[in-house]
C-alpha positions as CSV (number, residue, x, y, z in Angstrom):
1,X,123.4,18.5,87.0
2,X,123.4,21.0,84.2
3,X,121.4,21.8,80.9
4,X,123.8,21.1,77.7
5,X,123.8,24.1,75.6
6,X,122.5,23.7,72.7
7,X,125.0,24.4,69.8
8,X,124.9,26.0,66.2
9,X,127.7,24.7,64.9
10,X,126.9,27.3,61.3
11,X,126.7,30.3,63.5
12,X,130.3,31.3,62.7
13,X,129.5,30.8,59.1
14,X,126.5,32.8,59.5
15,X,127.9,35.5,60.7
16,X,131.3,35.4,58.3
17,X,129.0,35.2,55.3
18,X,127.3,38.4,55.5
19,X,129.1,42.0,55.2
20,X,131.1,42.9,58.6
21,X,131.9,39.3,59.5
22,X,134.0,38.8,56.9
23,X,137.1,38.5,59.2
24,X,135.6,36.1,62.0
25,X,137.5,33.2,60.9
26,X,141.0,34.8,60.7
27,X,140.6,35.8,64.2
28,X,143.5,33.7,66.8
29,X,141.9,34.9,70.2
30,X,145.3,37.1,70.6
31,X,142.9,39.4,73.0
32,X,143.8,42.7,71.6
33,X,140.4,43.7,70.7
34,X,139.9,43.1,75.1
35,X,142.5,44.8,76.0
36,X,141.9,48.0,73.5
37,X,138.1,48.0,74.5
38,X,137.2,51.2,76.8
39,X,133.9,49.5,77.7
40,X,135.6,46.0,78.4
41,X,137.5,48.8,81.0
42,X,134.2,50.2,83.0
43,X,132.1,46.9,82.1
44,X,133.6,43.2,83.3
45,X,131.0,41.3,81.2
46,X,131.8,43.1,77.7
47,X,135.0,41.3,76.8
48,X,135.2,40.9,73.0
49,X,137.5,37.8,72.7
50,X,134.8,35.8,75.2
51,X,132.5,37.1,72.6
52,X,134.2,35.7,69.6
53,X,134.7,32.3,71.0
54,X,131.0,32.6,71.7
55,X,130.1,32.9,67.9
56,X,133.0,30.7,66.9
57,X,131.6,27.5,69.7
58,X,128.4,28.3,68.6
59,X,126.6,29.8,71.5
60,X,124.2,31.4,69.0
61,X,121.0,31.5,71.6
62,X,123.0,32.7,74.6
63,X,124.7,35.5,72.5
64,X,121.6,36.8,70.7
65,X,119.9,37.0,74.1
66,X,122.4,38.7,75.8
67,X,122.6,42.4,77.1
68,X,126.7,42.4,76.0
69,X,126.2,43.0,72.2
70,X,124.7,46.6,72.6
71,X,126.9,47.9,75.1
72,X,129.6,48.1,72.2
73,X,130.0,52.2,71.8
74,X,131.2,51.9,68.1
75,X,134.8,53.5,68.9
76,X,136.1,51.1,66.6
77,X,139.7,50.8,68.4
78,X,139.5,46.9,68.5
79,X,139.7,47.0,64.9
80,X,142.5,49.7,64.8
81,X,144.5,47.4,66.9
82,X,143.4,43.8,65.5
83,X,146.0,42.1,63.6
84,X,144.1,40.1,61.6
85,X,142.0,42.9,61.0
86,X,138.5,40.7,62.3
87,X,136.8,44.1,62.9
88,X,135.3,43.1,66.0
89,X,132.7,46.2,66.2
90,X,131.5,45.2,62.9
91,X,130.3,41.6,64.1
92,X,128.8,43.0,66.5
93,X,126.4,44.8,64.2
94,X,125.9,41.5,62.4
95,X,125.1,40.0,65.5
96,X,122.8,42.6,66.0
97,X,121.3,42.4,63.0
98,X,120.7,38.8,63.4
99,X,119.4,39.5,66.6
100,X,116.3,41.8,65.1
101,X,115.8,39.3,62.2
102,X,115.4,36.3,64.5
103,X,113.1,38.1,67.0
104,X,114.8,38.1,70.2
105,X,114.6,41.9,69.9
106,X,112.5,44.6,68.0
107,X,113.7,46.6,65.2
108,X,112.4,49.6,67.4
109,X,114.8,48.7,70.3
110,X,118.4,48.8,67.2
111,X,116.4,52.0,66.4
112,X,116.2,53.0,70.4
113,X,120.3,51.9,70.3
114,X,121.4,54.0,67.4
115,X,119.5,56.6,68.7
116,X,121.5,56.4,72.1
117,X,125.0,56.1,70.2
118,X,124.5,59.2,67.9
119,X,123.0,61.4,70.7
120,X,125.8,60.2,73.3
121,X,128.4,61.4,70.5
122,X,126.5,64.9,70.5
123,X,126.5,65.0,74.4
124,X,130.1,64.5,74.3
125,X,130.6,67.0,71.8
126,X,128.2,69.6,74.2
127,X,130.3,68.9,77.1
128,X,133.6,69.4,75.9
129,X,132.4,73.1,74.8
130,X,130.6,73.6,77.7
131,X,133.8,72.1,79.6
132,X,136.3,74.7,77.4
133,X,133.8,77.5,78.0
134,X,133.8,77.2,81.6
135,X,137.6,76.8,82.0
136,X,137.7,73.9,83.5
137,X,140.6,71.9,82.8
138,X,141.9,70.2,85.5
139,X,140.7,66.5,86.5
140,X,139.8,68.0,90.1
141,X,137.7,70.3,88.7
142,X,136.1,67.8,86.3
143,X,135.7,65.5,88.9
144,X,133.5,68.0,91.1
145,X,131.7,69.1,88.1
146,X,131.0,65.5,87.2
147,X,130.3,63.9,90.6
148,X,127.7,66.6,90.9
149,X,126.3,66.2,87.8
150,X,125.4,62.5,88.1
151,X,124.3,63.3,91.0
152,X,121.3,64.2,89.5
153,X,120.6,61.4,87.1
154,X,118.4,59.2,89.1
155,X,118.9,56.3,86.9
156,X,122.5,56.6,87.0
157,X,123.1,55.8,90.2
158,X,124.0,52.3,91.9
159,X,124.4,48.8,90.2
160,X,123.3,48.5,86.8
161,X,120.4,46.1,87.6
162,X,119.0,48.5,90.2
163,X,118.1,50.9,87.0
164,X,116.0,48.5,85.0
């Protein structure tokens, strides 16, 4: 038999009272913000409509706790296509928020996050210069450049869960 889940049935006014969640409670689950998601794309348990139902159910322990919130890379295109304008990306820095303040997670590990998002916005910009400088502009050639790249990231390779 299975546990019951316990419920916060003011989680989704929790999180649509403070700024960035103002637009929870317009959202209809139309799935846009999934299907405009490059991370929902490389990542099968990031899907920002599950995550919404979460917050909107309840599931305020289970979603606090979970690695999904901080995979979100900020790109804000859920919200450019959202037509109820929820600003999906924006809950999710509620939710982090909430996340510090309730002590599933340090404030040094958001400051650990926000360091990865601005410096993986800077490595982008250094490999598209070093990528122009080089001349490589085919997808072959970026593959092979790539492939051998990541090659060298031991932590990179295999599943996910073999890294931690």
């Amino acid at each position: 038999m299975s546990e019951a889940k316990l419920l916060d049935h003011q989680f989704k006014y929790r999180i649509a009272s403070r700024p960035g969640g103002e637009g929870l409670l317009a959202c209809f689950a139309c799935g846009v913000c999934t299907a405009a998601c490059p991370v929902s794309e490389v990542e099968k348990d990031f899907n920002p409509r599950r995550i919404i139902h979460q917050i909107l159910l309840g599931e305020s322990e289970e979603l606090l706790r979970s690695e999904r919130m901080w995979l979100c890379v900020g790109c804000y295109r859920c919200s450019a296509h959202c037509p109820q304008d929820v600003e999906f990306t924006n809950l999710l820095k509620v939710l982090r928020e909430l996340a510090v303040e309730e002590g599933t997670v340090s404030v040094e590990w958001k400051k650990v996050i926000d360091e990865v998002d601005r410096r993986t916005q800077e490595l982008r910009r250094k490999l598209i210069k070093y990528l122009w400088n080089k001349g490589i502009n085919s997808l072959g050639e970026f593959e092979r450049f790539y492939q051998r790249e990541i090659a060298k990231l031991d932590w990179i390779k295999g599943d996910s869960d073999d890294a931690r």
